[in-house]
N, C-alpha and C positions, 0 to 999 in steps of 0.2 A: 601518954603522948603516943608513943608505940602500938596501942592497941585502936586508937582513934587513927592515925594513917593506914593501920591493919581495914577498918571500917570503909574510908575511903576511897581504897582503892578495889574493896568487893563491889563497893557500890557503881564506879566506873565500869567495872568490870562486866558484872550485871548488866547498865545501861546500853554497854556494845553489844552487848548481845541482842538484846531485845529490838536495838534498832537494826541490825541483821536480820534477824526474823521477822521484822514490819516491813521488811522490803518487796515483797513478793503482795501482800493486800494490801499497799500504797500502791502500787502498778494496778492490780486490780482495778481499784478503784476508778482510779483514771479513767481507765479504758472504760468501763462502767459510765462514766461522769461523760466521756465524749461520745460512746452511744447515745446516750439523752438528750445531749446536745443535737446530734444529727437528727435524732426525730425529732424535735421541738421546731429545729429550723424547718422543717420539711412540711410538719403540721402545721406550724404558722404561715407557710407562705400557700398551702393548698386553701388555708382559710381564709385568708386575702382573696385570693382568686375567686373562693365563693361567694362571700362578704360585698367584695368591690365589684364585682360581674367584671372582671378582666382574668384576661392569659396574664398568668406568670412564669418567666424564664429562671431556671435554675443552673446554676454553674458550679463545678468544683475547681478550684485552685489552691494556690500557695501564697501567703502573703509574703513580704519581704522579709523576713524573720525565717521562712521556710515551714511557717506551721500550716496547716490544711487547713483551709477556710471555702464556709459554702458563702454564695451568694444568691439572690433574690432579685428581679430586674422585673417591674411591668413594664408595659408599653405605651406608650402615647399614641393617638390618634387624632391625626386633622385632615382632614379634607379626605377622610375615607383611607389615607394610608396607614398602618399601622408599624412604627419603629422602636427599638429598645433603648429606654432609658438607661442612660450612662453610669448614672449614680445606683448603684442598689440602694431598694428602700429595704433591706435585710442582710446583714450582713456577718455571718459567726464565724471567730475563730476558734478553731477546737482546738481541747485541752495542748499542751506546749508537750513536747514528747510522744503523742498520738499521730499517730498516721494512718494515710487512706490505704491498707496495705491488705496483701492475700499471701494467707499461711498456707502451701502446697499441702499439709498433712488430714487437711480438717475436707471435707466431702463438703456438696454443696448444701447449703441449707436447705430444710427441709421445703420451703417453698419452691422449689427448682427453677429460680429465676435465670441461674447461669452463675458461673464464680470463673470464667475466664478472664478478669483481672480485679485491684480494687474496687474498680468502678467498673460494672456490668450492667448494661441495658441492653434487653432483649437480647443478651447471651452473648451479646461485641462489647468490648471494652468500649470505655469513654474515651473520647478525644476531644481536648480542648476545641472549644467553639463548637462544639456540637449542640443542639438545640436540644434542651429537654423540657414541659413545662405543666404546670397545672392549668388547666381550663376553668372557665367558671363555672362547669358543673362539679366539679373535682377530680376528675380523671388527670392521670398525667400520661402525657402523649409526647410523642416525637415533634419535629419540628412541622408537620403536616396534619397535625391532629389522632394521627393513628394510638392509639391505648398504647405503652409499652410497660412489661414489669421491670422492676432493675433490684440491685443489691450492688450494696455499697459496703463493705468488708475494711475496719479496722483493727491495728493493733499499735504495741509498742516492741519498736525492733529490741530484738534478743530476750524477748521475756513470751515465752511458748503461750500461755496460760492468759493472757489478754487479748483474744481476738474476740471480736464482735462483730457484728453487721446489722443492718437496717435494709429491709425490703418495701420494695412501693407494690405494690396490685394496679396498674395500666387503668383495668375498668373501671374500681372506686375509689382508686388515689387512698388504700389502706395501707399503712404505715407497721411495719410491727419490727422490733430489736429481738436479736437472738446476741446468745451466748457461748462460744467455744471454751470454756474456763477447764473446760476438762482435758481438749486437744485431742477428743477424739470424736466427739459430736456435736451436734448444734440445740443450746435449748432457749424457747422463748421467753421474753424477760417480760 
C-alpha cells in the first residue's frame, strides 16, 4: 500500500512538472495560431476585393471580451455613391490572450514597414476609424487609394518569446508573418 502511494505521488509530481515546462510552447503556439489567423483574415478579404471587383475596408478593434478582432466591410453603391456596409462580411477574433502589441527590444522587421506602434501603416500608428483597404486589383491603399505598406505586431503580455507580426506590401497587397521567438530578430514564417 505504502509503495503504491510512494507511486502516486512521483507520478503527480512528475505531471507538475511537465505542465510547467509546456508553459512557455502553449504561449508559443498561440501567438503562432494568431499570426495565421491575421493573415488568413488579410488574404481573404484582399481576395474578396479581387474576386468581387470591390474596395474592401479593414479595421482593427477590440470585441467586448477585449480580445483583438479584425474586421472586413465592402461598400455599397447606388446612385454612383459609394458607402460602408455596417455589418462586416468578415469578421475574426484572434486567439483569447493575443494582443495587437509592440515589444520595444525586437528592431523592425525586416521589411521596414515602420514598428512605431502595434498597428503601423506607413510608419504612423493606426487610429481607430482610419481608413485602410484592398482595391480590386489587390493593392492596399489608404483611404484615397495611395498604396501603403503596414505591420501589424502581436504578442502575449509577459511572455518575451511570442511576438509576431504580419506585413502587407501597399503595391501588391503581399502578406507575409514573421517571427520574433528569439527576442532578438525577426524571422519569416
Amino acid at each position: 500500500m505504502v509503495e503504491m502511494l510512494v507511486a502516486v505521488a512521483i507520478t503527480f509530481v512528475i505531471a507538475a512538472v511537465a505542465i510547467v515546462q509546456l508553459q512557455p510552447g502553449l504561449q508559443n503556439f498561440r501567438a503562432s495560431s494568431a499570426e495565421g489567423q491575421v493573415k488568413t483574415a488579410l488574404r481573404q478579404a484582399r481576395e474578396y476585393a479581387i474576386s468581387q471587383r470591390r474596395t474592401v475596408a479593414i479595421s482593427f478593434t477590440k470585441d467586448a471580451s477585449g480580445n483583438a478582432e479584425i474586421n472586413a466591410n465592402d461598400y455599397n453603391v447606388a446612385a454612383g455613391v459609394q458607402t460602408l456596409n455596417t455589418t462586416p462580411f468578415l469578421q475574426v477574433i484572434i486567439q483569447p490572450s493575443v494582443q495587437f502589441m509592440l515589444n520595444n527590444s525586437l528592431p523592425d522587421t525586416p521589411d521596414k514597414f515602420g514598428n512605431s506602434s502595434a498597428l503601423c501603416f506607413n510608419g504612423s500608428a493606426y487610429a481607430a476609424g482610419s481608413v485602410i483597404e484592398f482595391q480590386s486589383d489587390g493593392t492596399f491603399t489608404d483611404g484615397t487609394g495611395t498604396p501603403i505598406n503596414g505591420s501589424i505586431f502581436l504578442g502575449i503580455l509577459n511572455y518575451p518569446n511570442t511576438e509576431r507580426a504580419v506585413t502587407v506590401l501597399g503595391a501588391t497587397g503581399r502578406i507575409k508573418g514573421w517571427s520574433g521567438a528569439d527576442g532578438l530578430s525577426w524571422f519569416e514564417q
